[in-house]
C-alpha positions in Angstrom: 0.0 0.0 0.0 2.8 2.4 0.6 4.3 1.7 -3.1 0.8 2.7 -4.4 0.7 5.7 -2.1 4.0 6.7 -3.6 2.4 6.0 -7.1 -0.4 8.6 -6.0 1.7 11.3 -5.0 3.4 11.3 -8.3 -0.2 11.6 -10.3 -1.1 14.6 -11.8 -4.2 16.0 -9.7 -7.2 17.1 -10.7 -6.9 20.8 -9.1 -3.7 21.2 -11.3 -4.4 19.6 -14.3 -6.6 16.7 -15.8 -8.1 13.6 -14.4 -5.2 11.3 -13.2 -4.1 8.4 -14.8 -4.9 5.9 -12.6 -6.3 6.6 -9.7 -9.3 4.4 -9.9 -8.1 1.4 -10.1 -5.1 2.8 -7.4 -7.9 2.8 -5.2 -10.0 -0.4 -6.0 -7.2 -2.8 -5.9 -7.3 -4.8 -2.5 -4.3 -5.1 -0.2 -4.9 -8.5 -0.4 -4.0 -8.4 -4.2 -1.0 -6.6 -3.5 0.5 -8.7 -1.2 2.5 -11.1 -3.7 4.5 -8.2 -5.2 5.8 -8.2 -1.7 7.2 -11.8 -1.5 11.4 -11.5 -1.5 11.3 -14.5 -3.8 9.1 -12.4 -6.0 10.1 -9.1 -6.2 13.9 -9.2 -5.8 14.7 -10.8 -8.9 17.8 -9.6 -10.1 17.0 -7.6 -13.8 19.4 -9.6 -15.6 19.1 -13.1 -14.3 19.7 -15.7 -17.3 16.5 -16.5 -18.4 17.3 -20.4 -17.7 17.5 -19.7 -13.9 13.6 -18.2 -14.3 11.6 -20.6 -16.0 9.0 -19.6 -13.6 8.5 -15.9 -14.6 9.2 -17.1 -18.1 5.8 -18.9 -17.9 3.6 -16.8 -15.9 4.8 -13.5 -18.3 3.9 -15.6 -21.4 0.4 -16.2 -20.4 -0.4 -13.0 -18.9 0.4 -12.1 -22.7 -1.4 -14.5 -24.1 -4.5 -13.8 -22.3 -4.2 -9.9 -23.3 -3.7 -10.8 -26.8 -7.0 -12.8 -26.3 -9.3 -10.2 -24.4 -8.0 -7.2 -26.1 -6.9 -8.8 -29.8 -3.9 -6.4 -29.8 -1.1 -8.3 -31.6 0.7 -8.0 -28.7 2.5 -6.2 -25.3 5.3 -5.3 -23.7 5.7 -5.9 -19.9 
């Protein structure tokens, strides 16, 4: 919840300029949702890790792609 609240703060506020980008769905996700991206074994993945040591992340970025391909028929993303 605190990264999010950092997110917030760097948002663009309405009684400056437009709508910010965002904040709805900075407020509806649960802290429950949130809690994974706290997980050491999750989040402190080095950047450059060979890909062979992450077979895990490998699979779980592939179909989180594949289902956005699918709901949104974009030929594809970036993450």
């Amino acid at each position: 919840m605190r990264y999010l609240h950092r997110l917030q703060t760097k948002d663009i506020a309405l009684n400056y300029s437009m709508i910010p980008l965002g904040s709805c769905t900075m407020k509806l996700n649960a802290a429950s949702e949130m809690l994974p991206i706290t997980w050491p074994g999750f989040n402190k993945i080095h950047p450059f890790v060979p890909l062979e040591q992450v077979p895990g992340y490998i699979y779980m970025i592939n179909n989180i792609i594949r289902w956005l391909k699918a709901i949104t028929k974009f030929d594809g993303f970036s993450l």
